[in-house]
GUZA-481365 format. One record per residue (C-alpha): residue in three letters; x, y, z. Coordinates in Angstrom, 2 decimals. Example, Ala and Ser with C-alpha at 12.3 -4.5 7.8 and 13.67 -1.06 7.14 Angstrom:
BEGIN
<residuo: ala; X: 12.30; Y: -4.50; Z: 7.80>
<residuo: ser; X: 13.67; Y: -1.06; Z: 7.14>
// end
This chain:
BEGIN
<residuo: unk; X: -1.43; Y: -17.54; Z: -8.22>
<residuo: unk; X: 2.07; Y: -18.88; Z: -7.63>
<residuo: unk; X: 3.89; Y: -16.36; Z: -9.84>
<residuo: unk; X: 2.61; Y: -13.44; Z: -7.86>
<residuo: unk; X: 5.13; Y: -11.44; Z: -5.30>
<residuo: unk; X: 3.39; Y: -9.91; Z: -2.68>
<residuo: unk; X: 5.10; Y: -6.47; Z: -1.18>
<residuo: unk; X: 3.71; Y: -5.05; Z: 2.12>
<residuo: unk; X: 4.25; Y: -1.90; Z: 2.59>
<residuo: unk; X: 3.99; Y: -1.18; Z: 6.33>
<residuo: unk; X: 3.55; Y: 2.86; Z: 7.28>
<residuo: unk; X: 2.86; Y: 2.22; Z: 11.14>
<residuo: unk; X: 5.23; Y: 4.14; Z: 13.38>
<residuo: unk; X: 5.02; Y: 0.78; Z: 16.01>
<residuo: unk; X: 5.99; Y: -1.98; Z: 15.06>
<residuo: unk; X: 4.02; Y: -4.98; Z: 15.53>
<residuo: unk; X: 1.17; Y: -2.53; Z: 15.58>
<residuo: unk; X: -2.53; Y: -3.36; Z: 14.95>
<residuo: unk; X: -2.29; Y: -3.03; Z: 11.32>
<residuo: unk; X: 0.68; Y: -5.27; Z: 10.88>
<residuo: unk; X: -1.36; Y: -7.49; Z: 12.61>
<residuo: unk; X: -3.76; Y: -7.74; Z: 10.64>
<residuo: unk; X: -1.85; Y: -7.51; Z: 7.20>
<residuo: unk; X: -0.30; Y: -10.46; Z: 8.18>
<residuo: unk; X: -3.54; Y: -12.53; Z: 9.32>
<residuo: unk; X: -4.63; Y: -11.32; Z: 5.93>
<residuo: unk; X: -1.11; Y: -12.62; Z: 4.32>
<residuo: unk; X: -0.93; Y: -16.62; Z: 5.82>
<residuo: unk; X: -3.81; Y: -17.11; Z: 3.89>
<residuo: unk; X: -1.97; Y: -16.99; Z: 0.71>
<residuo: unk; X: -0.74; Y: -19.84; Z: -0.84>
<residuo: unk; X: 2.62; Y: -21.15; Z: 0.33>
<residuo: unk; X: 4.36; Y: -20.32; Z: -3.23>
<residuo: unk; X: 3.49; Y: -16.75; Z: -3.21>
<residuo: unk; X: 6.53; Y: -14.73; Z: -2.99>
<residuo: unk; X: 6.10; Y: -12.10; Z: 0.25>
<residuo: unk; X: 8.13; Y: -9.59; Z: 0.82>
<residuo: unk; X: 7.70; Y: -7.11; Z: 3.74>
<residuo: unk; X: 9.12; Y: -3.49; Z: 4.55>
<residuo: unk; X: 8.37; Y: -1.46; Z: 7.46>
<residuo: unk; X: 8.93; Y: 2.06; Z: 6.44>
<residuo: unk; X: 9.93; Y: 3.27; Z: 9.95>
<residuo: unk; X: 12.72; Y: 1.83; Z: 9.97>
<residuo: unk; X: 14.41; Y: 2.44; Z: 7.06>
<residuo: unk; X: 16.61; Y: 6.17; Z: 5.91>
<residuo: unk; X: 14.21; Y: 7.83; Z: 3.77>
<residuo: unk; X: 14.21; Y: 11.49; Z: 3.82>
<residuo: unk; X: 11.34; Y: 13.85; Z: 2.88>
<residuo: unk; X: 10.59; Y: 13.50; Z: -0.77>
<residuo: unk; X: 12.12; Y: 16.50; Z: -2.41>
<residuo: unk; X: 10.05; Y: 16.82; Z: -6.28>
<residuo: unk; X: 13.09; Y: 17.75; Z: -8.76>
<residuo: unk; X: 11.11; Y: 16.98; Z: -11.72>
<residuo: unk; X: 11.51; Y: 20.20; Z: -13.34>
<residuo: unk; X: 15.37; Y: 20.58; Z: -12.46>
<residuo: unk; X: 18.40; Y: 20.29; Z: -14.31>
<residuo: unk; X: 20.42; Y: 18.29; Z: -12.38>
<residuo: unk; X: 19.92; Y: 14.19; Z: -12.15>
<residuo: unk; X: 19.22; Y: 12.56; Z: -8.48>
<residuo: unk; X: 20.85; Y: 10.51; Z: -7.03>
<residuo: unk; X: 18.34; Y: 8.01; Z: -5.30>
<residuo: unk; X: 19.63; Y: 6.77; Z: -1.55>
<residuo: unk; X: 19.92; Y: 3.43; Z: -0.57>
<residuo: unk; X: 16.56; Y: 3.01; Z: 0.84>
<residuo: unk; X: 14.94; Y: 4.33; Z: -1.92>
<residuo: unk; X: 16.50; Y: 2.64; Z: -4.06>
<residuo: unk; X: 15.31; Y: -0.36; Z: -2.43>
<residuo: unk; X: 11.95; Y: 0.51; Z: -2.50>
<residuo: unk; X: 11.76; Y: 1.30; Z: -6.04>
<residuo: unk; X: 13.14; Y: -1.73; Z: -6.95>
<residuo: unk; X: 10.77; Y: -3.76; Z: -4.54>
<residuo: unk; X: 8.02; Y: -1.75; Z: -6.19>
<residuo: unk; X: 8.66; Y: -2.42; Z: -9.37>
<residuo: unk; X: 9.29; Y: -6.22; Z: -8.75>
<residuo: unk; X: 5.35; Y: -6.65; Z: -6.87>
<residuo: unk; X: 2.60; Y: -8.14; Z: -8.87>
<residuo: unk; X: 0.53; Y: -6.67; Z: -5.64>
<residuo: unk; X: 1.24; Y: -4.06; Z: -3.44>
<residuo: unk; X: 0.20; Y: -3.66; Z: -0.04>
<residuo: unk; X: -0.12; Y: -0.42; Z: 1.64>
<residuo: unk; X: -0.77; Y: -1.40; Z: 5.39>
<residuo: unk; X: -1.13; Y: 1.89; Z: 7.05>
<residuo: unk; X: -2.66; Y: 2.34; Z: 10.31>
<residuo: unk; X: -6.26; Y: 5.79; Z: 9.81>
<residuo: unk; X: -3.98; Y: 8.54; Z: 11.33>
<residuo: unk; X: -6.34; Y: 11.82; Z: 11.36>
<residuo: unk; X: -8.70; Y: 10.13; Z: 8.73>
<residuo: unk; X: -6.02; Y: 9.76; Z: 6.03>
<residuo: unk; X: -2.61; Y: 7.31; Z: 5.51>
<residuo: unk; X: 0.18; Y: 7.99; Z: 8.05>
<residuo: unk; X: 3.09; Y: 10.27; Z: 7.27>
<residuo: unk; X: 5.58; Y: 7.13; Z: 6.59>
<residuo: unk; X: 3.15; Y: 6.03; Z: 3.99>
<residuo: unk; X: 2.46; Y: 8.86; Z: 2.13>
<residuo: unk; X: 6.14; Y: 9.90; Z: 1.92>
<residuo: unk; X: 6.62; Y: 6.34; Z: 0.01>
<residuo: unk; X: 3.77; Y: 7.52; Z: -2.47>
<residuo: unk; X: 5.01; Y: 10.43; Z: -2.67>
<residuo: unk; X: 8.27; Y: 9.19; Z: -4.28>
<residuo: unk; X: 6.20; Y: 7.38; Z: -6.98>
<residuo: unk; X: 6.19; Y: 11.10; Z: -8.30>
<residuo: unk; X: 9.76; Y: 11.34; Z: -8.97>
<residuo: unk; X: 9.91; Y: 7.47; Z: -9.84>
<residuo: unk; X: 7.09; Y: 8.59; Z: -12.42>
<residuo: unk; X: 9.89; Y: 11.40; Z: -13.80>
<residuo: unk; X: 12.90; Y: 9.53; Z: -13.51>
<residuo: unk; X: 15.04; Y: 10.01; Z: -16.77>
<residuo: unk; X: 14.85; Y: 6.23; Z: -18.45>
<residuo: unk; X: 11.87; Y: 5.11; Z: -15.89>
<residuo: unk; X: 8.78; Y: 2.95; Z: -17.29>
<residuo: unk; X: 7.83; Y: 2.77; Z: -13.44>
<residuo: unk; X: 4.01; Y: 3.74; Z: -15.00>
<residuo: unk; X: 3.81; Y: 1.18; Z: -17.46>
<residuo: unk; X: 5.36; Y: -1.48; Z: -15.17>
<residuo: unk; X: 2.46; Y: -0.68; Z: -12.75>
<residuo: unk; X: -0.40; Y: -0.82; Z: -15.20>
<residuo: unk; X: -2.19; Y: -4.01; Z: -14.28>
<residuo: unk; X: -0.29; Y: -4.70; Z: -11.14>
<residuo: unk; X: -2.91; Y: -4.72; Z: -8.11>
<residuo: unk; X: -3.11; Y: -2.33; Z: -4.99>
<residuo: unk; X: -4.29; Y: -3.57; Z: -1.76>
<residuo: unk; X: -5.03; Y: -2.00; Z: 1.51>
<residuo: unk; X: -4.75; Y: -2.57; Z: 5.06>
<residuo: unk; X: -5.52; Y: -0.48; Z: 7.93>
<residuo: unk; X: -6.42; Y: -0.35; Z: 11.43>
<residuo: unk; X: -8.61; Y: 2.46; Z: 13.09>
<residuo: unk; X: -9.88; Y: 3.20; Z: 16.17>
<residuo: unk; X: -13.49; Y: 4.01; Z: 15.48>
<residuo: unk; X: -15.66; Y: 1.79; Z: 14.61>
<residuo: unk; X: -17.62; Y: 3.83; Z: 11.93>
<residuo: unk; X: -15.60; Y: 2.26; Z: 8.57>
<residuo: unk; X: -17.26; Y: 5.55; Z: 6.70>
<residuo: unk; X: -14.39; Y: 7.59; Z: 8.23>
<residuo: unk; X: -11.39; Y: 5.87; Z: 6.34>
<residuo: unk; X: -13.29; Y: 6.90; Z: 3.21>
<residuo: unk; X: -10.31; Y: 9.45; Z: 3.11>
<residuo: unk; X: -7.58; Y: 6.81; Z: 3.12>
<residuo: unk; X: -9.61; Y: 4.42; Z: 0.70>
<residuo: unk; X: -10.26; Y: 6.96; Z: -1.69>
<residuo: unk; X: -6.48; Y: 7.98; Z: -1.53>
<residuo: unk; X: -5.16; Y: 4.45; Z: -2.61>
<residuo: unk; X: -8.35; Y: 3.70; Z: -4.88>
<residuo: unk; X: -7.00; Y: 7.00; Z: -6.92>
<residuo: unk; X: -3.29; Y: 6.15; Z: -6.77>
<residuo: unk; X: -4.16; Y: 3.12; Z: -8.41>
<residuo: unk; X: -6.80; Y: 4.64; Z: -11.33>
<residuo: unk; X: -3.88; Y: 7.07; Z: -11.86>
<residuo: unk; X: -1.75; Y: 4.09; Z: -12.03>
<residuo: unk; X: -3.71; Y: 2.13; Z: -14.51>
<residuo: unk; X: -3.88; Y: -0.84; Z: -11.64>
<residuo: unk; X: -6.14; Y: -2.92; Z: -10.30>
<residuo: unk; X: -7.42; Y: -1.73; Z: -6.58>
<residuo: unk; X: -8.51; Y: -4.82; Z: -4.30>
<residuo: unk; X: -10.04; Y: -2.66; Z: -1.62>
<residuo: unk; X: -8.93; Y: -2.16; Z: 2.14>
<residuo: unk; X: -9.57; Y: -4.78; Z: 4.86>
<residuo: unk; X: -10.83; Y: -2.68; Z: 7.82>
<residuo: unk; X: -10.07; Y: -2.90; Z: 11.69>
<residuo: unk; X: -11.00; Y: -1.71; Z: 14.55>
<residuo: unk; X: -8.01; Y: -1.38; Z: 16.99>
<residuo: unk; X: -6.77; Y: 1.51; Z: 19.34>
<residuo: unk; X: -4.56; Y: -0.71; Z: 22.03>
<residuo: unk; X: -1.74; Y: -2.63; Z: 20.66>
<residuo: unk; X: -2.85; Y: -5.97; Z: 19.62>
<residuo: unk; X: -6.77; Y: -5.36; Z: 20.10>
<residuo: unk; X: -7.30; Y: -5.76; Z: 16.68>
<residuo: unk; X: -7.61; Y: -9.60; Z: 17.33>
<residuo: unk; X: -10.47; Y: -9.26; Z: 19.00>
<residuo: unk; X: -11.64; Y: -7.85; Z: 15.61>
<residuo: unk; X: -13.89; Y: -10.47; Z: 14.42>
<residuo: unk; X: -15.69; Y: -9.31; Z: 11.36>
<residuo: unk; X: -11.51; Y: -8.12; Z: 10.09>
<residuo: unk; X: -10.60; Y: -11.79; Z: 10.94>
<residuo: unk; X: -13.06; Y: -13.07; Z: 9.18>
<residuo: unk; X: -12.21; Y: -10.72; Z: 5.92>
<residuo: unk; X: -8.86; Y: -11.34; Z: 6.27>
<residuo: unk; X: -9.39; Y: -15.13; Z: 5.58>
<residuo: unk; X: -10.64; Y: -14.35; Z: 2.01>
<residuo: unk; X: -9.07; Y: -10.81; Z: 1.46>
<residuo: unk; X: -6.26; Y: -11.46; Z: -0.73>
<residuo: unk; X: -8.71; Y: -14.20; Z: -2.79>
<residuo: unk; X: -11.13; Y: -11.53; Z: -4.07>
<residuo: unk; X: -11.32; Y: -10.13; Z: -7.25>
<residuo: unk; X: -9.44; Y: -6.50; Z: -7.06>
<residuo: unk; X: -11.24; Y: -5.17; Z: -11.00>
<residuo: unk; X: -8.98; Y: -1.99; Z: -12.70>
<residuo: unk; X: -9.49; Y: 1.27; Z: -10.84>
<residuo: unk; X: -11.16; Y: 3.90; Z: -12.49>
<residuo: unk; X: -11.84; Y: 7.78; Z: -11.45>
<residuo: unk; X: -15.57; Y: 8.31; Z: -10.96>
<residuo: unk; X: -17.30; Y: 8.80; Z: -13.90>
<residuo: unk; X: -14.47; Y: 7.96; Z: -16.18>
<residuo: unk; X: -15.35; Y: 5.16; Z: -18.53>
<residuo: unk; X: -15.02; Y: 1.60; Z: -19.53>
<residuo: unk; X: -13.45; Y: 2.05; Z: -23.03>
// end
């Protein structure tokens, strides 16, 4: 497990917000030679994706996405740690998926096949405590990955609303223990098959 690089992805607009929190509970359990590396998408310069795929002129990536792409493309495992915002991933989030569209597109790019077999995890914090209504947010990433060709290792749920009540999540503690140690198989779209 030592030559895996972890990247979280962190979409919260707080910092040090409930599912932080619990992304990194989830994260000291990994073994000390696992490369982490963490991002918090708030606070970096990255403007509205803007889908030039069928334009003639090249673009010109920014810093921060630049960054991020690179970052991407480096993780054996991704982590999207997004707090449920209105049932679905947060704006900062899905403006970094979003640019997996034009990283997709990008004239040389083989961001696709770099991905294939790489493994997405999931981390989120909600305020209700019926986990049936992030089914939005799971199915997002599960597809994301089956488009992908990666392996999907599920979300570890929370319940939080106040900052920092998520530790007095005990059932999340508890999966966060084991979370990164499960098996994450290849995503698939429902009722595609196994060949």
């Amino acid at each position: 497990m030592n030559d895996r690089s972890f990247l979280f992805v962190l979409g919260s607009s707080r910092s040090d917000g409930n599912t932080e929190i619990l992304a990194r509970e989830a994260a000291e359990q990994l073994p000390a030679g696992v490369r982490q590396h963490w991002v918090d998408l708030a606070g970096l310069a990255l403007p509205d994706f803007q889908d030039g795929r069928h334009e003639d002129e090249d673009w010109t990536p920014g810093e921060s996405e630049a960054m991020l792409r690179q970052a991407t493309s480096e993780a054996t495992d991704v982590v999207i740690a997004s707090p449920l915002y209105w049932y679905a991933l947060s704006a900062h989030t899905k403006r970094y998926l979003d640019y997996w569209s034009g990283w997709l597109t990008a004239p040389g790019s083989d961001f696709k096949q770099r991905m294939a077999g790489r493994t997405l995890w999931g981390v989120t914090a909600m305020a209700d405590h019926d986990e049936a209504r992030a089914d939005g947010l799971v199915t997002s990433l599960h597809h994301t990955a089956a488009y992908m060709r990666m392996h999907f290792g599920g979300v570890l749920l929370g319940n939080a609303s106040r900052p920092g009540q998520v530790r007095a999540d005990e059932r999340a503690s508890i999966r966060a223990k084991t979370f990164f140690a499960q098996d994450a198989p290849l995503a698939r779209f429902p009722g595609e098959g196994t060949a």
